[in-house]
Structure formats: structure tokens, C-alpha cells
C-alpha positions as CSV (number, residue, x, y, z in Angstrom):
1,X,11.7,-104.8,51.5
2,X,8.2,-103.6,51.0
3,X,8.0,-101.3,53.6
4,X,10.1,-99.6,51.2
5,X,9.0,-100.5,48.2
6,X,5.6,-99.6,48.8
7,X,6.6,-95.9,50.1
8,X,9.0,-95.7,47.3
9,X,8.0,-98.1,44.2
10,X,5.4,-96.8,42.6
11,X,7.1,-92.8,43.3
12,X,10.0,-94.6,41.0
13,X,8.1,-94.9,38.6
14,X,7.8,-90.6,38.9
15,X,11.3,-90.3,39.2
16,X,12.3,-92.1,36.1
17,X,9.4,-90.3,34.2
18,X,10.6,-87.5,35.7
19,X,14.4,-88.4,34.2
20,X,13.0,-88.2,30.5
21,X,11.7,-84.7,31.2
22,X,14.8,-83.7,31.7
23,X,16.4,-84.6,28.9
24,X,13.9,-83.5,26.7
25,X,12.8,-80.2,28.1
26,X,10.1,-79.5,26.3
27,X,6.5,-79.4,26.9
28,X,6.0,-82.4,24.7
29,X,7.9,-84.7,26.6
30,X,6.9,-83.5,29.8
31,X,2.9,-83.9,29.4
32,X,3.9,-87.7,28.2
33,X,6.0,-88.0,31.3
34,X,3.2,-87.1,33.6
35,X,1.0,-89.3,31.9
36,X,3.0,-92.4,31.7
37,X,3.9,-91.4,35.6
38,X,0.3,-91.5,36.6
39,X,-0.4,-94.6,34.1
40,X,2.8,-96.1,35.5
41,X,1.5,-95.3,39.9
42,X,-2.1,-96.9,38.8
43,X,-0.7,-100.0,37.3
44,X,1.4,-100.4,39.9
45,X,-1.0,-100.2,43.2
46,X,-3.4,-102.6,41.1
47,X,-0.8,-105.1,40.1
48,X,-0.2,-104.8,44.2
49,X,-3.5,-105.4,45.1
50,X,-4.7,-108.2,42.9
51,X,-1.0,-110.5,43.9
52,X,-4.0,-112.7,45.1
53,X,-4.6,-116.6,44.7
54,X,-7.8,-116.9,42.6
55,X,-7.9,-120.9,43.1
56,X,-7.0,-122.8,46.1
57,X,-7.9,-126.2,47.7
58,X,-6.6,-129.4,46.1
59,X,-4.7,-129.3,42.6
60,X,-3.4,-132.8,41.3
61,X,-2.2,-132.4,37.7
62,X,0.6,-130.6,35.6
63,X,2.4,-128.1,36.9
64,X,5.0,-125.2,35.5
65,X,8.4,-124.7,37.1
66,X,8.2,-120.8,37.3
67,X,11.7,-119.9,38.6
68,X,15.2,-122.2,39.4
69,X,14.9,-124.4,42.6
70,X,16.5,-122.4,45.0
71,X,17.9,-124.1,48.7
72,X,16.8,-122.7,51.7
73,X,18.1,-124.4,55.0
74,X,17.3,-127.9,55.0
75,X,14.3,-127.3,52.2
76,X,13.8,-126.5,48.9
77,X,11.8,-123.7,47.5
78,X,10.3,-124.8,44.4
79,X,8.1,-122.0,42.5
80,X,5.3,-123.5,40.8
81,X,2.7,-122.4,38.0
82,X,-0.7,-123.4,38.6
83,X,-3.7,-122.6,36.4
84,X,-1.8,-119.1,35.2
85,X,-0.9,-118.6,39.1
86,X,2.7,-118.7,40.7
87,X,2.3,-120.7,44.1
88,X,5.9,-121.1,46.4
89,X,6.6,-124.9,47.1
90,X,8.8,-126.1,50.0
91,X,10.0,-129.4,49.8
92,X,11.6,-131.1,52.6
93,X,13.6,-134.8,52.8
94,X,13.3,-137.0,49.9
95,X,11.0,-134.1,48.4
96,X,13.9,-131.6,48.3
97,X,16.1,-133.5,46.6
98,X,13.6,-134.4,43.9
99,X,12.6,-130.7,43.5
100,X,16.1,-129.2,43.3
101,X,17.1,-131.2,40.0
102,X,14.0,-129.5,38.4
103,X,14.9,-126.5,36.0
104,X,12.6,-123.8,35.2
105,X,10.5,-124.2,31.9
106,X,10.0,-128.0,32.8
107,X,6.4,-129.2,33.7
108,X,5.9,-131.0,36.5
109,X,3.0,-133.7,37.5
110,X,2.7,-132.6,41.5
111,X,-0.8,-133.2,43.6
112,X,-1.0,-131.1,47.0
113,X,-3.2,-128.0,48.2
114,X,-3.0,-124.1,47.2
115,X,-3.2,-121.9,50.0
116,X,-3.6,-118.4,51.2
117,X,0.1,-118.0,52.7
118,X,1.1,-114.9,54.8
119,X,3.3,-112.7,53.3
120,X,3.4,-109.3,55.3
121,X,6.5,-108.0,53.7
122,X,5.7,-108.8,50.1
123,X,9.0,-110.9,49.4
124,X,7.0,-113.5,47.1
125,X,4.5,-110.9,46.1
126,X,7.1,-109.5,44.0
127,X,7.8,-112.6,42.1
128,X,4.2,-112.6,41.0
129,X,3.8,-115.5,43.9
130,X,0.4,-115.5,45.2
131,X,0.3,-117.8,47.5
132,X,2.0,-121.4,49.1
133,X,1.6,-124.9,47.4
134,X,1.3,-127.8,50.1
135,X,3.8,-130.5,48.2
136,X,2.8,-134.1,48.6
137,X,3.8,-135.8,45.3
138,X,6.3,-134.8,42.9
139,X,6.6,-137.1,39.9
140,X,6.4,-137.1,35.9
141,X,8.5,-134.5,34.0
142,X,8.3,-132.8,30.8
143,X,11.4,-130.8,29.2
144,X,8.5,-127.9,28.5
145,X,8.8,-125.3,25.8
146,X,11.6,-125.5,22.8
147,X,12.7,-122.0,24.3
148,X,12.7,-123.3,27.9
149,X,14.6,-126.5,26.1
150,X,17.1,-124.9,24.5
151,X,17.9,-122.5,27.4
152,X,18.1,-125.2,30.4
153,X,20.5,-127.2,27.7
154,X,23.1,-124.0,27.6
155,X,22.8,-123.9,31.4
156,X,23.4,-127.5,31.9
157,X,26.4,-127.3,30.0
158,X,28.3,-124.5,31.4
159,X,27.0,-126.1,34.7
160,X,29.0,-129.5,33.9
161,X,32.0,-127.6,32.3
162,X,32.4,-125.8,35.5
163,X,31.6,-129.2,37.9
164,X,34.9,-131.0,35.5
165,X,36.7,-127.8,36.5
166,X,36.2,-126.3,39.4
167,X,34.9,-127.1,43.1
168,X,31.4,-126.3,43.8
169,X,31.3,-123.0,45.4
170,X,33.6,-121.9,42.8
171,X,31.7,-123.2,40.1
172,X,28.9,-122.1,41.7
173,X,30.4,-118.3,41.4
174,X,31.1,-119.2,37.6
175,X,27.2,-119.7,36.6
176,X,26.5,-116.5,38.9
177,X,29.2,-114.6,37.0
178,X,28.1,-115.7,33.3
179,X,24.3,-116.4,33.2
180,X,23.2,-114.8,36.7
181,X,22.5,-118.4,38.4
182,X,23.1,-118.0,41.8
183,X,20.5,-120.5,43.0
184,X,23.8,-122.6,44.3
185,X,26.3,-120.1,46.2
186,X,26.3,-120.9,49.9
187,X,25.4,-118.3,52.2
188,X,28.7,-117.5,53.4
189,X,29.4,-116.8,49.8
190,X,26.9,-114.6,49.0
191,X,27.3,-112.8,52.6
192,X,31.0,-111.9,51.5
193,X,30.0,-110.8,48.3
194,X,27.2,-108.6,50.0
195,X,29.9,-107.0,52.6
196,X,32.2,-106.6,49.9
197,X,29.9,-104.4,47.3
198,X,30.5,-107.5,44.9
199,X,26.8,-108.7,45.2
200,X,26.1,-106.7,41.5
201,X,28.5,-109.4,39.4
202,X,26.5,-112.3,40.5
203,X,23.6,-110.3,38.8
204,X,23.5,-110.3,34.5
205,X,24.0,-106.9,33.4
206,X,24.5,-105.0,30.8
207,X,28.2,-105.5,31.4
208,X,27.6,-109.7,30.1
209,X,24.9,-108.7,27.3
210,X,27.9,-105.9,25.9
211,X,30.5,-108.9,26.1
212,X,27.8,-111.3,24.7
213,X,27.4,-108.8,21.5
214,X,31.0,-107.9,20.9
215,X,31.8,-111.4,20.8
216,X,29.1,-111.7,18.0
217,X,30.2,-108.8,16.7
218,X,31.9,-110.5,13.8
219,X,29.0,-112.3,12.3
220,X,26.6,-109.4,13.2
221,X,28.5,-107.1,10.8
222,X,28.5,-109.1,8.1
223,X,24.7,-108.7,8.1
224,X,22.8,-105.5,6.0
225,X,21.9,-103.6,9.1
226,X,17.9,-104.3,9.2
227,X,19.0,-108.0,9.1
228,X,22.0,-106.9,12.1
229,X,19.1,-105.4,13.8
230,X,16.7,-108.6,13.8
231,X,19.9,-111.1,14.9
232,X,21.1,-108.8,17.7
233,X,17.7,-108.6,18.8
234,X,16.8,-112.1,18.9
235,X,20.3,-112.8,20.6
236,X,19.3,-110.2,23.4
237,X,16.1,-112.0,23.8
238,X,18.0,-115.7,23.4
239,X,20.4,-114.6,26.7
240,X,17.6,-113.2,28.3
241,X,15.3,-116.6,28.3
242,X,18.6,-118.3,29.3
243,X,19.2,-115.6,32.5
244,X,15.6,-116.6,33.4
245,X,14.8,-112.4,32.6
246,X,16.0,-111.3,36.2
247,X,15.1,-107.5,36.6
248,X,18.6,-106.6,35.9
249,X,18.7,-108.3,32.6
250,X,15.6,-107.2,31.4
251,X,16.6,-103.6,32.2
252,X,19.8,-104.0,30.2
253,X,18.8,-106.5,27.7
254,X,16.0,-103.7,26.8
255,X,18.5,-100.6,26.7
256,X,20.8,-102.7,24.1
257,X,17.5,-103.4,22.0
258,X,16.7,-99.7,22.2
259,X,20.0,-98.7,21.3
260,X,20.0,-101.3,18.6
261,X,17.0,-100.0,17.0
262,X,18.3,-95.9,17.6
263,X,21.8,-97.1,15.8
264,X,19.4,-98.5,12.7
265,X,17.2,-95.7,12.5
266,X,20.8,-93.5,12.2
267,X,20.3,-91.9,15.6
268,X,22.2,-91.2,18.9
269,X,20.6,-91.4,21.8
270,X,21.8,-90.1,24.8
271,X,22.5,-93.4,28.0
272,X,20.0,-91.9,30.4
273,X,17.5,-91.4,28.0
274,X,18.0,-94.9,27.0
275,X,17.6,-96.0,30.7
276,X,14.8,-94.1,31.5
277,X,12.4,-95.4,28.5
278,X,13.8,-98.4,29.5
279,X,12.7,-98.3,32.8
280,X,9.3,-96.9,31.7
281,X,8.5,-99.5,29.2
282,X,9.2,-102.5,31.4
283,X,7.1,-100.5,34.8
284,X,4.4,-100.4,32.4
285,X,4.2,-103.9,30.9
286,X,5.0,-105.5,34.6
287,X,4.5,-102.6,37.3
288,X,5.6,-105.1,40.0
289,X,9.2,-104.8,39.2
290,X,9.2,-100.9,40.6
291,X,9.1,-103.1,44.3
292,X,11.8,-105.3,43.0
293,X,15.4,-104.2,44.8
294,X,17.4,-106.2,42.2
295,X,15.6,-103.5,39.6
296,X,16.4,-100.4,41.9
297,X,20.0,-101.7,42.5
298,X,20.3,-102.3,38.3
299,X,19.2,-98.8,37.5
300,X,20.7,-96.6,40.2
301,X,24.2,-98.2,38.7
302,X,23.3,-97.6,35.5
303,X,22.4,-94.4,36.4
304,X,25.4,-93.7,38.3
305,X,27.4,-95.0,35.6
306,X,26.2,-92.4,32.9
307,X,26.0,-89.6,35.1
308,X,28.4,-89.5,37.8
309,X,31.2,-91.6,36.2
310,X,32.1,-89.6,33.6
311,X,31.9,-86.4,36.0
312,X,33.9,-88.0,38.3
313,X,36.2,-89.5,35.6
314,X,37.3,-85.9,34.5
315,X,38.6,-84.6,37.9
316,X,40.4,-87.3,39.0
317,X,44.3,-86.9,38.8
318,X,46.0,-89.6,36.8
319,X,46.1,-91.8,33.5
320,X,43.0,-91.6,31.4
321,X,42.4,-95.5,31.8
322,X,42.7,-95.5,35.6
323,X,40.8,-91.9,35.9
324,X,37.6,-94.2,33.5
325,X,37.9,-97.4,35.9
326,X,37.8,-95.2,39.2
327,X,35.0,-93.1,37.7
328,X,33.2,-96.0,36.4
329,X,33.4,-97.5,40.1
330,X,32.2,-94.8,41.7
331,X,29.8,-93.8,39.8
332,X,28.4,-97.4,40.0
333,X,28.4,-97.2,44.0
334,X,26.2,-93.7,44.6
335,X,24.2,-94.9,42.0
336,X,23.1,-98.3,44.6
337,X,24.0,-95.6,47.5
338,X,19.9,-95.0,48.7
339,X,19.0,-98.3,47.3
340,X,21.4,-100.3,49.5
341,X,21.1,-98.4,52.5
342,X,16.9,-99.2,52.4
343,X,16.8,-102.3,51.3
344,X,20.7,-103.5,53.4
345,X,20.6,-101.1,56.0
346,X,24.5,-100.5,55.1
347,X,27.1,-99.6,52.3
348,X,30.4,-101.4,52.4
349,X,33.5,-98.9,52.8
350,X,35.7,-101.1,51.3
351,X,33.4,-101.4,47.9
352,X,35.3,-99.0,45.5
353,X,38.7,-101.3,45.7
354,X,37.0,-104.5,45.8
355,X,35.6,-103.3,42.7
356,X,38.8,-102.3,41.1
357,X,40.3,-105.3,41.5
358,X,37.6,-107.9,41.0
359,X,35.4,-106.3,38.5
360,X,38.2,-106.6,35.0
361,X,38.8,-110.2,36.2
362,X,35.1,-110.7,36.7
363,X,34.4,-109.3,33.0
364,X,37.2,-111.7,31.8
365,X,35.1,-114.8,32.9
366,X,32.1,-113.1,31.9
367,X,33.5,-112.6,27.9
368,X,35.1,-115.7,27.9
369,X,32.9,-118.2,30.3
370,X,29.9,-118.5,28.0
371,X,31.7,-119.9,24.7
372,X,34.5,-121.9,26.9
373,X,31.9,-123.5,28.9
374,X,29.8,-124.2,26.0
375,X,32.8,-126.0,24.2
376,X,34.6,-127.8,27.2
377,X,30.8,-129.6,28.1
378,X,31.8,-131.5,24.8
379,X,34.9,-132.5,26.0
380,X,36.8,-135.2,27.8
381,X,37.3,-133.6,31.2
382,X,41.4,-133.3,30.8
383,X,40.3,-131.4,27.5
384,X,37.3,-129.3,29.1
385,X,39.5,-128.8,32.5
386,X,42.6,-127.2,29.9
387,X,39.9,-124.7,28.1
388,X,37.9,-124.0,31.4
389,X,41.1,-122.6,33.1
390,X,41.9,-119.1,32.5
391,X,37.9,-119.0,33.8
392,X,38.5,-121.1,36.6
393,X,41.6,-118.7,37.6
394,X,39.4,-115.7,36.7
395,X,36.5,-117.3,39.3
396,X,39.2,-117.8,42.0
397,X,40.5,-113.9,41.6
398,X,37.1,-112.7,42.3
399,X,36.3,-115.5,45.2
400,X,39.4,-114.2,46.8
401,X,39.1,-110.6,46.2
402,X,35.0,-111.2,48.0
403,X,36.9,-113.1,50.9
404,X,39.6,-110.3,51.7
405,X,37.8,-107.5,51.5
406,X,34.7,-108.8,53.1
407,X,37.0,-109.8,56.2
408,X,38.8,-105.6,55.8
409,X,35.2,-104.4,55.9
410,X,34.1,-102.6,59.6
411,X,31.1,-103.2,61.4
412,X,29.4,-101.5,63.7
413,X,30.8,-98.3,65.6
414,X,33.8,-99.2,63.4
415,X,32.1,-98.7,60.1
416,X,30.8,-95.3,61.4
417,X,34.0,-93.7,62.2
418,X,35.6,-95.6,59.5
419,X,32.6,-93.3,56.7
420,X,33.2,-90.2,58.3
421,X,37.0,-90.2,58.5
422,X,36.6,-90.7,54.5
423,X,34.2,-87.5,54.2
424,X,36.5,-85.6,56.0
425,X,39.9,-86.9,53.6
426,X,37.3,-85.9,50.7
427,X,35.9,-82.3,51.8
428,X,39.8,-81.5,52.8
429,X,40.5,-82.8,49.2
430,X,38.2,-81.0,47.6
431,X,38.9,-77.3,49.8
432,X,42.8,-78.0,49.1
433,X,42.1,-78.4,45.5
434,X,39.9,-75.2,45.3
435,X,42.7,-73.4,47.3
436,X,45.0,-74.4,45.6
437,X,46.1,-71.5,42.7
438,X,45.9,-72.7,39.2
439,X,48.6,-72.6,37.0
């Protein structure tokens, strides 16, 4: 993934500048482009270069859970913060089972050794790790922060609403689908979900933070509209804490707050111009996420979504709501096209139907997950399995949709022919339609 990212991380950085200028088209905007372009490059290639451990030897104290415990194999990875300094954990045997009922936020009491690990492809590097933690003792915990508190109590809860519910891969899916937590899909789950283009719903997006604020939409407009302002705000920033701020949510939880602020300042800004000072805001105040593929992946579909969707939308034959959902979709998939091929080395053919059959029932769960799951964890499980089950039957439509069309999708010379026959049927489709005389 670095091999790319360092030919083409910081350049992003350029291109998304480079995005503003064209909107604005003025010299104004394009002298701050360049600068925040350069600014942007230079924070960037130092951020890269000082991903260094200041400290190492032995550490026996307190300890920061950085990220989720995620299971690798037979281990468990367990990101620690040291002394201001992420450090990557593995755990092993009696270890691993300790260190995967950890939650991020908590503070840990661990004794071991920091050390310089090897990371020639920058994986950890990008999560701000800087080196590897040597694990010997894992013991004492403290819930952390109120915010930490408060977000690891939402998680636990849809967590247990979907365990009453639902088996575990399938609840599993559910936390990936509402808050992003996909520390628990098995690998054959998240391989179909890869081959089937469905990897993007087990990601927040802006798609959960719009659901999130048109379910508060009721309260919110009750609200004089500086107050509306502060509350939606602080809601973005409440789902992001509890989404752990992935790169995809902080890209759309930041483009909601922008577009919160335009709407109060009685303006209209344009989706790509939201995007891009996005995008420039958050490369500036962490220029590691311009390596990160989950933040290519996030804006390329956004991207796609503003640009090509509705382009496509209006030259597709058909109703208007299936001309939007085909548009959307597709504008969504050559938005991840470059990103997918560098960082995947393939782009699934059968992506564009997966989509437009999972992704409604997917934004179903999404909507109604959060406030379901947060009720049923109250309840006796007959009750909580009875609320939990248009979710449960939304999570099993997606599974399924992941299963089939992973199985439909080719490999190999298969795949090849397979993407060519397709831009043959489109550039026939396209010289029939211009020959074609218009009536």
C-alpha cells in the first residue's frame, strides 16, 4: 500500500487543491490552492519521516488502548498508547483473549519492551504506529475518558442487541453496517464483501451520518438555527468518537459540519467544493491520512457520486428513481476505479448489481440499526429479538447478496474477457445511440 501511497499521497493532496481551483476559477482561489498544495506535500513527507519511536526499552505502567483489538490468526493485535506514542501489541494464548475484551479509550496497566519493528510497506505507519510493544503482562483496567465512556457504552449495546439476535458473523456484519466496527467479520466475510464491491458499507460514510441526522431531524428543527447548528455539530462529533474517526467518517462527518455551517451562514455550496475543503482541512491537520486507502476509497466515491452520478443519471433510459440509483452506483464505482485497482490489484465486474441490490437494504439497517439496537440492549431478549428483526432480516439480505455475487464474480483470464466484452456492449451502446436519428 505504500509503494503507492508514497508515489501518490502526498500528489493527492495537489489534486484535491487542485479540485477547489476549479470550482472557483479565479486567481484568488487558485494562489491559496497552490499554497495549501505545497503546505499540504511538506506536512505530509515530514509526518512520513518522523513515524519514528522516540522511547524504547522497558515500559511497565499505564497504557492507552489506541484503536479496537482486532484478531489476526491465532493472535491479537492490540494498539497501544505509550508516552504520546502508538506501539502495535500482539498477544498470543491466554494474552489474546485478555487483549481482545479491551475497547479503545480504556487504559491499560501492561509491562513489556518498545521496539524498533520493521515495517517496509508502511501498513502501521499509517495508523500513527511507530513501532512494536513486546506484551508480557496485561492486567488493571480503567473505563478512560467520559467520551471514550460513553462511546464504548453505545457500542456495547448494539453489540449485545445484535449477539440476542443474530449469529455472530451476522451480527458481526450488523456493527460493520451501523458504527463501522468490523474488528469481528471473519475473513471469508470480508473476502466476499471485497469480491463483491460491497467492502464500502462495512465503512461509516456519509450515507450513516445523513440517516443519523434525518432521524434527529425532528428535535434539530425545533431549535433557532445557531442553536440547530451547535447540536448537529456536536452529534457529528458524538458519532464520530463512537466510529473510533475512521478516515471515511472524518471525511463525511467534516462535509456535514461544513454544510451545516454554509446552510446557517444562508449559503449553497456546491458537493465538490464541500469535499475538497474537506479533504484539505483534514490533509492538513493529519497529513498521514493522504497514504490512507480507506481515505482514497471515501473520497473517490464521494467524488464519483457528485460528479459522475448525476451525469450519468441523466442519460440513462428509464424511471427517474431507477435512472438516480444506477447513476448513484456507478458513479460511486469509477470514483474507487484507480484507488481499487492500486491498492486491490482488481475491480469486481459484478459490483454495480451487487450494489443495487444490497446497498437500500444496507441503508435500512443503517437508519434503523442505531436506535433499535440501542433500545432492544434494554430488553428481555424475546423483546430485543422482536425489535432487532427487520435489522436482523436487513443484515441477512446484504450477507446474502455479498455471498452470491462474490461466488458470480470471474477471476483470472475470466475476469479479463468478462471487462472487455462489457466495453464493447457500452461503446456499441453509446455509437447506436449517437446513430440513432432523434425525434
Amino acid at each position: 500500500m505504500v509503494a503507492v501511497g508514497t508515489r501518490l499521497g502526498l500528489p493527492a493532496a495537489f489534486a484535491v487543491t487542485a479540485l477547489v481551483a476549479v470550482v472557483g476559477r479565479r486567481p484568488g482561489p487558485v494562489a491559496v490552492c497552490a499554497t495549501l498544495a505545497v503546505a499540504s506535500a511538506s506536512l505530509g513527507a515530514h509526518a512520513w519521516a518522523s513515524a519514528v519511536p522516540r522511547h524504547l526499552g522497558p515500559y511497565t505502567g499505564w497504557a492507552t488502548v489506541a484503536a479496537d483489538p482486532l484478531a489476526v490468526g491465532s493472535g491479537t493485535r492490540l494498539t497501544l498508547e505509550v508516552q504520546h506514542e502508538r506501539f502495535d501489541a500482539w498477544a498470543y494464548g491466554a494474552l489474546a483473549g485478555k487483549a481482545m475484551q479491551r475497547q479503545a479509550g480504556e487504559l491499560v496497566w501492561v509491562a513489556g519492551e518498545r521496539m524498533v519493528a520493521p515495517d517496509p510497506r508502511g501498513f502501521a505507519r499509517v495508523r500513527h504506529v511507530v513501532g512494536r510493544f513486546r506484551l508480557d503482562v496485561l492486567a488493571d483496567v480503567l473505563p478512560g475518558s467520559p467520551l471514550a465512556r460513553a462511546g464504548n457504552r453505545v457500542r456495547g449495546a448494539l453489540q449485545r442487541a445484535a449477539a440476542v439476535s443474530m449469529s455472530p458473523h451476522h451480527a458481526a456484519l450488523f456493527t460493520g453496517l451501523v458504527i463501522g466496527d468490523d474488528t469481528r467479520q471473519p475473513d471469508w466475510m470480508v473476502q466476499q464483501f471485497r469480491r463483491a464491491g460491497l467492502s464500502h458499507l462495512t465503512a461509516v460514510s456519509g450515507q450513516n451520518v445523513a440517516f443519523l441526522l434525518a432521524a434527529a431531524l425532528p428535535l434539530l428543527r425545533r431549535l433557532r438555527p445557531w442553536w440547530r447548528w451547535g447540536a448537529t455539530v456536536a452529534l457529528i462529533g458524538w458519532f464520530m468518537s463512537i466510529t473510533r474517526f475512521e478516515p471515511s467518517v472524518l471525511r463525511a462527518g467534516t462535509m456535514a459540519a461544513l454544510a451545516a455551517t454554509a446552510y446557517v451562514l444562508g449559503r449553497d455550496p456546491r458537493p465538490v467544493r464541500l469535499v475538497s475543503l474537506a479533504v484539505i482541512g483534514l490533509v492538513l491537520l493529519d497529513p498521514l491520512l493522504a497514504y490512507s486507502v480507506g481515505f482514497w476509497l471515501s473520497v473517490g466515491a464521494t467524488v464519483g457520486v457528485c460528479v459522475v452520478g448525476p451525469w450519468c443519471a441523466a442519460r440513462l433510459p428509464g424511471p427517474p428513481w431507477l435512472r438516480l440509483s444506477v447513476g448513484v452506483t456507478v458513479g460511486a464505482q469509477a470514483g474507487v476505479l484507480l484507488p481499487s485497482l492500486l491498492a486491490f490489484g482488481r475491480v469486481p465486474l459484478v459490483s454495480v448489481a451487487a450494489n443495487l441490490a444490497a446497498v437500500p437494504v444496507a441503508g435500512f439497517v443503517m437508519f434503523y440499526g442505531l436506535p433499535a439496537g440501542l433500545l432492544a440492549s434494554f430488553l428481555p431478549p424475546w423483546a430485543a429479538s422482536a425489535v432487532m428483526l427487520p435489522a436482523t432480516v436487513g443484515t441477512r439480505w446484504t450477507a446474502t447478496v455479498a455471498a452470491v455475487a462474490s461466488s458470480a464474480e470471474p477471476s483470472g483470464a475470466a475476469a479479463v474477457v468478462a471487462w472487455v466484452a462489457v466495453g464493447v456492449a457500452v461503446a456499441a451502446c453509446a455509437i447506436l445511440r449517437r446513430s440513432c436519428p432523434r425525434t
